[in-house]
C-alpha positions in Angstrom: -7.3 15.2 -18.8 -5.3 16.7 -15.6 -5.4 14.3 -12.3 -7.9 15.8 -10.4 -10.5 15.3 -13.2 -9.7 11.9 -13.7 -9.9 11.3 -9.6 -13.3 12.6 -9.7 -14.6 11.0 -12.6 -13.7 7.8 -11.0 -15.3 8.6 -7.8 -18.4 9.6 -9.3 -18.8 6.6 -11.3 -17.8 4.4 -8.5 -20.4 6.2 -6.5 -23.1 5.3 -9.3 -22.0 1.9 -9.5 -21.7 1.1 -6.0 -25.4 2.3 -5.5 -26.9 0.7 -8.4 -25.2 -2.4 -7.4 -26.7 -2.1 -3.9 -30.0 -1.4 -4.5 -30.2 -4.1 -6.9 -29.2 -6.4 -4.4 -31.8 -5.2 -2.0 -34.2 -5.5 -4.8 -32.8 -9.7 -5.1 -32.9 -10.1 -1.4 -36.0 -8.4 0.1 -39.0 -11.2 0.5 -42.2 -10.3 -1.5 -44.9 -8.6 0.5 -47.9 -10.7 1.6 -50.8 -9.7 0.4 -54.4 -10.8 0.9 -56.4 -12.6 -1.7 -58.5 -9.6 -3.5 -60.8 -12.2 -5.3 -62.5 -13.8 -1.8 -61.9 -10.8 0.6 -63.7 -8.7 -1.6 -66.8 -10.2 -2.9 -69.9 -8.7 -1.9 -72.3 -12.1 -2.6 -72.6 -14.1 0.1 -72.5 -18.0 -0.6 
């Protein structure tokens, strides 16, 4: 394998890996989303 297919192997992996590794921290880190209770907000019977 010459040089410059070896420099751009790396750089594309490192590319992968550096978004993959990114986006898995932001998946880790990002507080869950309130959400509302569906059981009491939607019931149509009043009590």
């Amino acid at each position: 394998m010459n040089t410059s297919a070896l420099i751009t192997m790396i750089l594309a992996q490192g590319l992968v890996i550096g978004a993959a590794l990114y986006f898995f921290y932001k998946v880790l880190t990002t507080p869950p989303k309130a959400e509302p209770d569906s059981y009491s907000e939607n019931d149509d019977e009043p009590r």
